[in-house]
N, C-alpha and C positions, 0 to 999 in steps of 0.2 A: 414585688420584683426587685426594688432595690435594694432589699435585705439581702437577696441572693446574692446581687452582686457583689454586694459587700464582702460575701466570703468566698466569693470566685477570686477579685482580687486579693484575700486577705492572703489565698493556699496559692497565686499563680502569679504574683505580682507585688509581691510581700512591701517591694522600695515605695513602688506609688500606692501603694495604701498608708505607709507610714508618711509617705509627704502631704498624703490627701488626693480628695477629687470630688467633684463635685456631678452629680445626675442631673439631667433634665430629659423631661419625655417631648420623643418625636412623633407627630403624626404623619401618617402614614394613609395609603387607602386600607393597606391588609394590618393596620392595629400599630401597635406603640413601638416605638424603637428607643433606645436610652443614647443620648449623647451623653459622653465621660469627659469631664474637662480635668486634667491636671497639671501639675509644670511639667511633668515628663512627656505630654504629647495629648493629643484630642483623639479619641475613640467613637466610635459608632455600633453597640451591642444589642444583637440583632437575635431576639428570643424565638423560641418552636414552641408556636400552642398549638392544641388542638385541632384549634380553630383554622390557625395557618396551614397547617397538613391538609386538614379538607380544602380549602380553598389553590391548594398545590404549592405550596412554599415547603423546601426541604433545605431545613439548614446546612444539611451534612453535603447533598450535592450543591447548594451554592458555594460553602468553600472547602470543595474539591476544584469545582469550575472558575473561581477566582485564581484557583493557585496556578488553574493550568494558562489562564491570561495575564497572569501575572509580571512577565516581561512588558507585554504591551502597552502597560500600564492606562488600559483605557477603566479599568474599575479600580476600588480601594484594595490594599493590602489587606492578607490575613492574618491579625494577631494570634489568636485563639479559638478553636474549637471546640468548648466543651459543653456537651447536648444539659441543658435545653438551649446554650448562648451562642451566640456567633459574635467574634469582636473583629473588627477592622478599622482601620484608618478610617479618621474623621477627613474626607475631603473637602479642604476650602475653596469654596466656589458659588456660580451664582445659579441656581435654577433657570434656565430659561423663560421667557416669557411665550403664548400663544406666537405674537406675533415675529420675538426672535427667531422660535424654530421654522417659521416658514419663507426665513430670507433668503435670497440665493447661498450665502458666505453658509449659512449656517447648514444647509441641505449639503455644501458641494464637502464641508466638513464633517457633517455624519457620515455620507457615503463615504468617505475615505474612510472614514473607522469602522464601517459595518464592512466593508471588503478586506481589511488586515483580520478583526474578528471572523470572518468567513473563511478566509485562508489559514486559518488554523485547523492542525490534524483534530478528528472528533474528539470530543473529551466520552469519559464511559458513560452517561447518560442519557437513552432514546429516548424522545418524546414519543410517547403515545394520543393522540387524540381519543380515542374510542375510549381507551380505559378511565380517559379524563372527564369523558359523558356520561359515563356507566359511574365515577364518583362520584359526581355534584348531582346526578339524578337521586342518589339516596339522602340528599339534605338540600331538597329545597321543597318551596308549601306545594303541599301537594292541592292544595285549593286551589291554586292559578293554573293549573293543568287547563288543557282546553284539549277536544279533540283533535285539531286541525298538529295541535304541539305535541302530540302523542306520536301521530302519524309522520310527524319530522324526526321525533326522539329514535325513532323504531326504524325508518332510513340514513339516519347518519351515524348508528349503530349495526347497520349491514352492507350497505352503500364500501366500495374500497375508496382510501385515502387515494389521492394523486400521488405517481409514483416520484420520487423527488428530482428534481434537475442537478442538484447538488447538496447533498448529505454533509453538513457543515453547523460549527456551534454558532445559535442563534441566543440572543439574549430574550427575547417576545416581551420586552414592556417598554416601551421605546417611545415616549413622547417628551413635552415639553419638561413638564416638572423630574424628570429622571434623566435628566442633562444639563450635567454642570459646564456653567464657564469658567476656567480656571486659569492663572495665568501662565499654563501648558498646553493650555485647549482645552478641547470640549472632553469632559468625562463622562461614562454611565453611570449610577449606581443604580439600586435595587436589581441585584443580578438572580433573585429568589424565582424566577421560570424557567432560566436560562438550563439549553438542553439542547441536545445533536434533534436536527430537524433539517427539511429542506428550504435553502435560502431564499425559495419564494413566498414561504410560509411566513418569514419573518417581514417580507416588505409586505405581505398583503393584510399582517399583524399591526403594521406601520399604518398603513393606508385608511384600512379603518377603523384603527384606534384613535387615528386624531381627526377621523370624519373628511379625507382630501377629496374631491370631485376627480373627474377623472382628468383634468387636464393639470392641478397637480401629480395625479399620481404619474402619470408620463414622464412631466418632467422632472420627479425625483427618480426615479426606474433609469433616465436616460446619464441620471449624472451619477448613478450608481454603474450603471456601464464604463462612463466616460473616465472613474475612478480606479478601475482595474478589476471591475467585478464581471457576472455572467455578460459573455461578448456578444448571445443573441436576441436583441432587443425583443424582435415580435415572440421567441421562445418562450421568454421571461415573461413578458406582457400576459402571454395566454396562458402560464402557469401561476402568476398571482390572480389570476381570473378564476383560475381552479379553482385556490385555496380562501377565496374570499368567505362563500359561503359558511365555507368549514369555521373560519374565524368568528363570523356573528355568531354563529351558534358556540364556541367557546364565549364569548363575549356575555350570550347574553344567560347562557348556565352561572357563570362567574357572577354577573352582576346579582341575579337570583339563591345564588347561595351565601353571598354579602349580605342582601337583602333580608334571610332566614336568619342569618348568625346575628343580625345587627339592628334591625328594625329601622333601619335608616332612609328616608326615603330616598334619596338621592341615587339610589342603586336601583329603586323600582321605576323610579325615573327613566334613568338610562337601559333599560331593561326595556320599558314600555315599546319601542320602536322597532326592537328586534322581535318581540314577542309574534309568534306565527298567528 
């Protein structure tokens, strides 16, 4: 990969290739990212395999969806686009800790950025759930099928979504390590799910993605109200209840086709618990 890079900036960045720059590989859950260090500025090039297409990373709509949050400056800028690459500003900052994201300061400071991101007009890309079942169903081991997981595949592929409270761009990967501290606040990166869906979909993506009991999840839901977001608590409440299910099951497809592409246990791990 980094031969490529080499001649992406050799045809699109002619200056900083003749000053230099240095690669190093970023880990990532979805595979490798390249940090670019050079005098002219720090970069972040963010490649489309295969691999990342199944697993649902689209470089092309991550940055369209950057450019359109662009002003808010809650994710990196976009330098370049050219398929297979994505480059963007290298954000300096500190990844959160388990325990920083669940301070008050730190919850009453996401909700305010998940409500300016929410209040923006859709960007052009609808998430589908079904069509993202009906994906990861053709790449993952068909050995760990169970019947009990047949007969869920085959109702949340007929079953209707919940209709949404509010049709708004959601970023859906939103935990500790994907929130920087910066000395502007808190950032997101990895904006590679991010897609128009309903805003309850995204706290209830929150909820149990980072495993919250229910009396945190109240209290993040109420300081997302208290932030200028959806104004009907019990509303809200009983449509992230909706969409919980929905999410284990994206969760634990995702983990399961990690799982298949990577051999990694760590996915079969986290899979284990959601497995029907």
């Amino acid at each position: 990969m980094p031969s490529e890079l080499q001649q992406l900036f050799e045809k699109h960045y002619p200056a900083v290739n003749t000053a230099g720059f240095r690669l190093s590989p970023v880990a990532g859950l979805t595979g490798e990212s390249w940090k670019i260090t050079s005098p002219a500025g720090n970069w972040l090039a963010r490649h489309q395999s295969y691999e990342k297409r199944i697993a649902g990373a689209d470089r092309q709509r991550e940055s369209a969806i950057l450019r359109h949050v662009a002003r808010q400056k809650s994710g990196p800028c976009v330098r370049l686009y050219s398929p297979p690459w994505l480059i963007v500003d290298w954000i300096d900052g500190t990844p959160l800790t388990e325990q920083d994201f669940a301070t008050p300061a730190t919850q009453q400071a996401l909700s305010q950025m998940l409500v300016r991101l929410h209040q923006l007009a859709p960007s052009g890309y609808r998430l589908d759930l079904q069509q993202q079942f009906a994906r990861y169903w053709q790449h993952i081991d068909r050995r760990r099928l169970t019947p009990r997981w047949l007969r869920l595949h085959r109702k949340m592929l007929s079953q209707n979504p919940p209709l949404p409270l509010k049709l708004a761009l959601v970023h859906m990967d939103i935990h500790a390590g994907n929130v920087l501290n910066t000395p502007d606040g808190l950032r997101l990166i990895d904006w590679e799910y991010a897609a128009n869906a309903d805003i309850a979909l995204e706290l209830a993506a929150i909820v149990r993605g980072n495993g919250w009991n229910a009396q945190q999840q109240n209290t993040f839901l109420n300081e997302y109200v208290n932030a200028g977001g959806y104004q009907e608590i019990t509303l809200l409440q009983q449509q992230v209840n909706r969409w919980i299910p929905w999410v284990d099951y994206l969760m634990l497809m995702w983990f399961e086709v990690r799982w298949q592409q990577t051999g990694e246990n760590r996915y079969s791990e986290w899979a284990h618990p959601l497995r029907p």
